[in-house]
Backbone as CSV, one residue per row, in Angstrom:
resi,resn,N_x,N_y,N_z,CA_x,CA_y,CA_z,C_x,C_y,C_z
1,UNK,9.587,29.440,26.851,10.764,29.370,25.995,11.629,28.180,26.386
2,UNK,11.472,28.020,28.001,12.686,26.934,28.193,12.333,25.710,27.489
3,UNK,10.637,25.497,27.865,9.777,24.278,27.225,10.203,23.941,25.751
4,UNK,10.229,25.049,25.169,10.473,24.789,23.543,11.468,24.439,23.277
5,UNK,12.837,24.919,24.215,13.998,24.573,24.222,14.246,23.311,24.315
6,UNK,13.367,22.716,25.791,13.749,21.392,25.481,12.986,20.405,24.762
7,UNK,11.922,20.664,24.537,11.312,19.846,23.579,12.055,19.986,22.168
8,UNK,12.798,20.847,21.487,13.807,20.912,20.479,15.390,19.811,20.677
9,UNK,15.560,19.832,22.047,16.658,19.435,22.401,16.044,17.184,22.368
10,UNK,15.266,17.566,23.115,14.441,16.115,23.094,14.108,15.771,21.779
11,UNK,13.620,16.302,20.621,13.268,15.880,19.691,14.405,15.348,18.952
12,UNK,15.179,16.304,18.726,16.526,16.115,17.551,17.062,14.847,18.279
13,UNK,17.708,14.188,19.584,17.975,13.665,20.297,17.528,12.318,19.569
14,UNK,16.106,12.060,19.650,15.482,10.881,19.191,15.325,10.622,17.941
15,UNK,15.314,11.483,17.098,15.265,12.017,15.590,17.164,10.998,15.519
16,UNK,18.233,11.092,16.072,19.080,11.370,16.145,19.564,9.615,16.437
17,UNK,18.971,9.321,17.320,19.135,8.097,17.748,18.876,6.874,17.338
18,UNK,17.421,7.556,16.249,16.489,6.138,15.896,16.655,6.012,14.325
19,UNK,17.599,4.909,14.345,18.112,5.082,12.959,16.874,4.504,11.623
20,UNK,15.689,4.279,11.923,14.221,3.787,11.342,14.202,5.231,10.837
21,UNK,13.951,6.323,10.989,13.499,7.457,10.323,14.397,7.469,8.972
22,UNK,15.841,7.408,9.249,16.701,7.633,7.852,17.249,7.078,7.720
23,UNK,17.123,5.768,6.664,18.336,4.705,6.575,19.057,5.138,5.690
24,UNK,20.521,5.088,5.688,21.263,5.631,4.865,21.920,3.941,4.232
25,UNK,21.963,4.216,2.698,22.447,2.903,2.225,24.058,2.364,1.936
26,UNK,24.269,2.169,2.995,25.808,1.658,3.460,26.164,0.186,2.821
27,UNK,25.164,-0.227,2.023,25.529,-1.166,1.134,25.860,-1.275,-0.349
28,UNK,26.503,-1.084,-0.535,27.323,-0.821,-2.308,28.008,-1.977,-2.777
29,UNK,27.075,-2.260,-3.702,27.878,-3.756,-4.208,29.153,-2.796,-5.508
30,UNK,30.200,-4.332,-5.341,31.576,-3.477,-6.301,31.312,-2.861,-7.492
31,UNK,31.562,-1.894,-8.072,31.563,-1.709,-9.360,31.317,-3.023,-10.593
32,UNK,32.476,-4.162,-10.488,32.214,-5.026,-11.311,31.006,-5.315,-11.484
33,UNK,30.246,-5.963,-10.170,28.889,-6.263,-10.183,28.214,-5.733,-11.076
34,UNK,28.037,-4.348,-11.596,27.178,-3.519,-12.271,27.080,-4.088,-13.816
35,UNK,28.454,-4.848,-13.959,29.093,-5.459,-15.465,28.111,-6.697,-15.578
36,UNK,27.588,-7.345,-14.851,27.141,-8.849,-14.708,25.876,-8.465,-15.368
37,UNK,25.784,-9.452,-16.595,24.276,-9.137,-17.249,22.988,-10.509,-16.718
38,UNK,21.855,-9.873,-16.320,20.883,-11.004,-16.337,20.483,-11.932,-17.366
39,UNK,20.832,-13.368,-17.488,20.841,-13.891,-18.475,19.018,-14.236,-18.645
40,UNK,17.659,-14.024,-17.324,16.327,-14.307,-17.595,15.729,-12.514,-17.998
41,UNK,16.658,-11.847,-18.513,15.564,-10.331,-18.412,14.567,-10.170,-19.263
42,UNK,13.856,-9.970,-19.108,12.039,-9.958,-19.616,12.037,-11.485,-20.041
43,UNK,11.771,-12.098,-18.888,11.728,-14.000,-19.189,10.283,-14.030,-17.982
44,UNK,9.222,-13.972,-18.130,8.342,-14.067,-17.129,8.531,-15.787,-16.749
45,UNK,8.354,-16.574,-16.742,8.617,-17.372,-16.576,9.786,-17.778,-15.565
46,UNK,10.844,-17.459,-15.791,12.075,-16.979,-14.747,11.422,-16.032,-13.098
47,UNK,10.702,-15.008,-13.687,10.372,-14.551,-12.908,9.183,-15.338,-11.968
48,UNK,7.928,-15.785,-12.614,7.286,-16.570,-12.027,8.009,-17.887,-10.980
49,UNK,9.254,-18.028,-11.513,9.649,-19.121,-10.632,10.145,-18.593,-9.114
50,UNK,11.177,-17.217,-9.366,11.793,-16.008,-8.482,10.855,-15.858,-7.582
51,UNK,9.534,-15.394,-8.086,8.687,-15.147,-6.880,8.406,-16.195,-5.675
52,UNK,8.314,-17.940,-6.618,8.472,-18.810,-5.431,9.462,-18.935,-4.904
53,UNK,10.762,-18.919,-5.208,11.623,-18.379,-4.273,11.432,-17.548,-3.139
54,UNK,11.252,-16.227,-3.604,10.625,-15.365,-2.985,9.531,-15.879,-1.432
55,UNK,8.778,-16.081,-2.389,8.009,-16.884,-0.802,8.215,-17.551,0.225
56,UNK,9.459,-18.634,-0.429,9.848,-19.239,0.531,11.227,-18.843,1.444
57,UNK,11.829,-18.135,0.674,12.897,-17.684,1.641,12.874,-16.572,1.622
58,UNK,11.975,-15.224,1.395,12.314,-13.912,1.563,11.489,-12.964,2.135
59,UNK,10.160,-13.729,2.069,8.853,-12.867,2.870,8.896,-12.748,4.367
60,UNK,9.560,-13.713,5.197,9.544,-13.412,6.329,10.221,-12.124,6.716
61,UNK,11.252,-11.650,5.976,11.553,-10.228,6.546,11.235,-9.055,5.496
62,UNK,11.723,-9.716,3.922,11.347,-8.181,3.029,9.516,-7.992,3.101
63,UNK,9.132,-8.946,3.684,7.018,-8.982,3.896,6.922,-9.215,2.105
64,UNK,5.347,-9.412,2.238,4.948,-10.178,0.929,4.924,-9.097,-0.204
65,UNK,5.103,-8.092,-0.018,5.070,-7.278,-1.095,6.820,-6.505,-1.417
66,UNK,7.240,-6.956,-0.736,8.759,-6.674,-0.717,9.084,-5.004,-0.342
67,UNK,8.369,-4.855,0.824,8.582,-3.706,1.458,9.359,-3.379,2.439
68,UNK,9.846,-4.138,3.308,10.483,-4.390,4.147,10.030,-4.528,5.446
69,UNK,9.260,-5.256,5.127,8.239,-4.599,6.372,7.825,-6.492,6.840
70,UNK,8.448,-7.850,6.314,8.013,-8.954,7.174,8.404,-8.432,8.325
71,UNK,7.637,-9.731,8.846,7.086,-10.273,10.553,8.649,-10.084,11.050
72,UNK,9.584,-10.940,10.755,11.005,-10.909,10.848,11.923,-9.749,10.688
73,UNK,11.847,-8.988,9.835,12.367,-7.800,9.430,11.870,-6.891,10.450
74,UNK,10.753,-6.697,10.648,10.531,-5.366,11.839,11.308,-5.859,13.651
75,UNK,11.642,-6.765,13.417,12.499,-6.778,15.127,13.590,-6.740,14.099
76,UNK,14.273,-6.544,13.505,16.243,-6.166,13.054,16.353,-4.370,13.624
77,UNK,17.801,-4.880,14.219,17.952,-2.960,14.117,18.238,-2.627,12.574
78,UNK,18.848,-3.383,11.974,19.387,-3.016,10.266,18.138,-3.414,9.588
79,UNK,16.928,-2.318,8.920,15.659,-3.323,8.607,15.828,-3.313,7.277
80,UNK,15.440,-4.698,6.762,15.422,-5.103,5.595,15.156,-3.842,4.137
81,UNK,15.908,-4.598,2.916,15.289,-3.412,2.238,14.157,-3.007,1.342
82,UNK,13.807,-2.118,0.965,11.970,-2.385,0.356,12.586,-1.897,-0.786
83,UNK,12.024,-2.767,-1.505,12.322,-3.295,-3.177,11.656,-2.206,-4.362
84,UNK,10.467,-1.530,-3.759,9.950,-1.276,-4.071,10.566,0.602,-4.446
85,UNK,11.925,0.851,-2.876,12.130,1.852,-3.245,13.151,2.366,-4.366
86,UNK,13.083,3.704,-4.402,14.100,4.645,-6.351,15.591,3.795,-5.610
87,UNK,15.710,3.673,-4.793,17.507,3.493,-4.018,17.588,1.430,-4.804
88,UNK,16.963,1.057,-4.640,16.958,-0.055,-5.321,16.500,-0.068,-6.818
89,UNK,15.287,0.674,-7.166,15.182,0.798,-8.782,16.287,1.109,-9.588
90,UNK,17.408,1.779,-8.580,18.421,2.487,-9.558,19.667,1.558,-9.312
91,UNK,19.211,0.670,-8.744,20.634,-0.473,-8.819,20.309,-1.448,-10.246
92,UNK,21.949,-1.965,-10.440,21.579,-2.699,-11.384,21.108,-4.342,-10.817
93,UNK,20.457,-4.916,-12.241,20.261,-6.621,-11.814,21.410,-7.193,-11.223
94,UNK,23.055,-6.674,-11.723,24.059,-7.025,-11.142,24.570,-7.193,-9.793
95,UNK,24.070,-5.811,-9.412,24.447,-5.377,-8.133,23.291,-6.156,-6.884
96,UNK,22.124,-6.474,-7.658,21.246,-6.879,-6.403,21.526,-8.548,-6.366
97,UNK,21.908,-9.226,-7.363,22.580,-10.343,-7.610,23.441,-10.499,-7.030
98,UNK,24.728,-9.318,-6.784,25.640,-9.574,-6.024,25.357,-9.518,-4.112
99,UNK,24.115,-8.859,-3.957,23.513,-8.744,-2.853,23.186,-9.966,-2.368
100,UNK,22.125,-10.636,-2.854,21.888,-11.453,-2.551,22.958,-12.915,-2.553
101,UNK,23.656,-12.748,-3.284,24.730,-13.770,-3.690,25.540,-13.608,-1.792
102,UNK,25.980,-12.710,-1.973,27.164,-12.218,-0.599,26.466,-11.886,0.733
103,UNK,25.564,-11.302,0.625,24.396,-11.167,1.633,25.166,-10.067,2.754
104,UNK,24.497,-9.428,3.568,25.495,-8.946,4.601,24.512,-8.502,5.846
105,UNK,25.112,-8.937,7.060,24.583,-9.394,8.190,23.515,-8.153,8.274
106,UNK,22.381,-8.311,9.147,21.775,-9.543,9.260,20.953,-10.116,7.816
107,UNK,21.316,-10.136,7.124,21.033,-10.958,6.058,21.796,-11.786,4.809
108,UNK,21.466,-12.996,5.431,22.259,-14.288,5.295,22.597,-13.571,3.179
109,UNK,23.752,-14.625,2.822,24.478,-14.679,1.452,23.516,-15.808,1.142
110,UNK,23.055,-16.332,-0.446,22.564,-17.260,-0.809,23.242,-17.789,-2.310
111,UNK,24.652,-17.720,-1.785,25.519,-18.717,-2.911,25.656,-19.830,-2.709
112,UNK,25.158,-20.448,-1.421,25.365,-21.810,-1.228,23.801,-22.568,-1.412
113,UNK,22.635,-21.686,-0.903,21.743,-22.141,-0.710,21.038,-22.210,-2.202
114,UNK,20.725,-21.059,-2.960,20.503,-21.316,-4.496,21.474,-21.127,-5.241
115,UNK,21.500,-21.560,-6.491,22.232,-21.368,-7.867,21.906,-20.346,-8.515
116,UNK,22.977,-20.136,-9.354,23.353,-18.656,-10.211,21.890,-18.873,-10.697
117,UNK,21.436,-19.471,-11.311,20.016,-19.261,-12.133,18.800,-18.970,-11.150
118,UNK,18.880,-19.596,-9.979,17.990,-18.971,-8.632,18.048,-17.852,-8.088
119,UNK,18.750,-17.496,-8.042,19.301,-15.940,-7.421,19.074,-15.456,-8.712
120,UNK,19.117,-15.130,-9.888,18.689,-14.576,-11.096,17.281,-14.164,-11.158
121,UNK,16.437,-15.832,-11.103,15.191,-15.599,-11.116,14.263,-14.663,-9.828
122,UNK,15.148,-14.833,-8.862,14.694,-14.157,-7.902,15.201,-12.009,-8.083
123,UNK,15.769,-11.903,-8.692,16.044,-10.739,-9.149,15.513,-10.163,-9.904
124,UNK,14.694,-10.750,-11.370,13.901,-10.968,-11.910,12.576,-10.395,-11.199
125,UNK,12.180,-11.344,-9.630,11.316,-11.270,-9.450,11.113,-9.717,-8.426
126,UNK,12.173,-9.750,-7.576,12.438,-8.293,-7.354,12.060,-7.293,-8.013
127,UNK,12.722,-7.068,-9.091,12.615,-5.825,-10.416,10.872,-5.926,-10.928
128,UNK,10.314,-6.854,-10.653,8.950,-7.034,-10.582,8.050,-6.146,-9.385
129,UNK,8.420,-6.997,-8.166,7.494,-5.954,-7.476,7.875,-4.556,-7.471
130,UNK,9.034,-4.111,-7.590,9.428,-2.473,-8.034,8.681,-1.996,-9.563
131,UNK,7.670,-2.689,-9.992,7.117,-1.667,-11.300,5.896,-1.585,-10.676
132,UNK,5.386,-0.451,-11.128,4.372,0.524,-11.038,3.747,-0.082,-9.437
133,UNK,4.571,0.014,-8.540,4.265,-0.062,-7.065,3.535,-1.048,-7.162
134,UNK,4.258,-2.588,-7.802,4.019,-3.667,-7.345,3.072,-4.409,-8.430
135,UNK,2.062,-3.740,-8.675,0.635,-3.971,-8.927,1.073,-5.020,-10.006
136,UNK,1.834,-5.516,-10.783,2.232,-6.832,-11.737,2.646,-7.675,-10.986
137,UNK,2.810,-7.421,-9.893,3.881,-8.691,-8.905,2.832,-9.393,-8.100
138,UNK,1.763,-8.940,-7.612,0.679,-9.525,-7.196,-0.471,-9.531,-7.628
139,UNK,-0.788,-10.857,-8.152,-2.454,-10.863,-8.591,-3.179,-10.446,-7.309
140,UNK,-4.446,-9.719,-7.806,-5.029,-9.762,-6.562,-6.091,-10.890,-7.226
141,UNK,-7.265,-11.262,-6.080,-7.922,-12.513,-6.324,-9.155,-11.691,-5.959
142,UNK,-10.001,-12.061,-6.950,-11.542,-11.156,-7.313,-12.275,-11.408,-5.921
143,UNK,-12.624,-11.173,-5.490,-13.603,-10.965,-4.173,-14.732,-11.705,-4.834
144,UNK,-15.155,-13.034,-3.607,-16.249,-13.242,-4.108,-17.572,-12.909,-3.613
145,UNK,-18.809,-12.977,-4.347,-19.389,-12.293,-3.961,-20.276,-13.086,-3.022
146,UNK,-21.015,-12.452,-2.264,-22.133,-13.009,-0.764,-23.131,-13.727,-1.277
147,UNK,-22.958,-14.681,-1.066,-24.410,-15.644,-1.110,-24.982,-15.591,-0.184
148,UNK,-26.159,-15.112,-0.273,-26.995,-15.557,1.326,-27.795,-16.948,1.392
């Protein structure tokens, strides 16, 4: 009994400590934000550009499928967010615009680095890998086959 006791006491403890099991989303962009309309929505093209964005400044921590899971992102104690989850599907284009626009530590603001139409397209490209778990956001590339 004592064993169970403390293995209960030990568990909750670490359960308790390690804030990776339950991230709670302490980031809320303002109300206004929600007002801001995407001027590329259903613009593939916009989006095709977002994703190179994407590549170049966002895979090292959200990882290539926008899970949160880059190379970079798994050493943060605050880990990046996965795009892919309902807590982001249910934000608006506004609000993740305003995210990325303002940024909040550890992840840099990008109002200086891209323009309103960059940060768009990259939102764009976001709201992409969040449909049907990605599978439009990445081609996959046909396997070729073995020549011997």
């Amino acid at each position: 009994m004592k064993n169970i006791f403390l293995f209960f006491v030990l568990f909750t403890s670490i359960i308790a400590s390690n804030k990776s099991f339950a991230q709670v989303n302490d980031w809320i962009a303002p109300e206004s934000a929600n007002s801001l309309n995407n001027p590329f929505l259903n613009n593939q093209k916009a989006t095709e550009v977002g994703k190179a964005i994407f590549n170049e400044m966002c895979v090292l921590c959200h990882g290539l499928y926008g899970k949160g899971n880059g190379e970079a992102g798994l050493t943060l104690e605050k880990k990046p967010a996965n795009f892919l989850s309902l807590e982001v599907a249910n934000e608006t284009d506004g609000a993740i615009f305003w995210k990325v626009t303002n940024g909040k530590a550890p992840m840099a603001g990008y109002s200086e680095l891209l323009s309103d139409e960059q940060r768009w397209q990259l939102v764009n490209y976001i709201r992409e890998l969040g449909k049907n778990g990605n599978e439009n956001a990445v081609k996959k590339t046909p396997k070729k086959p073995n020549r011997r």
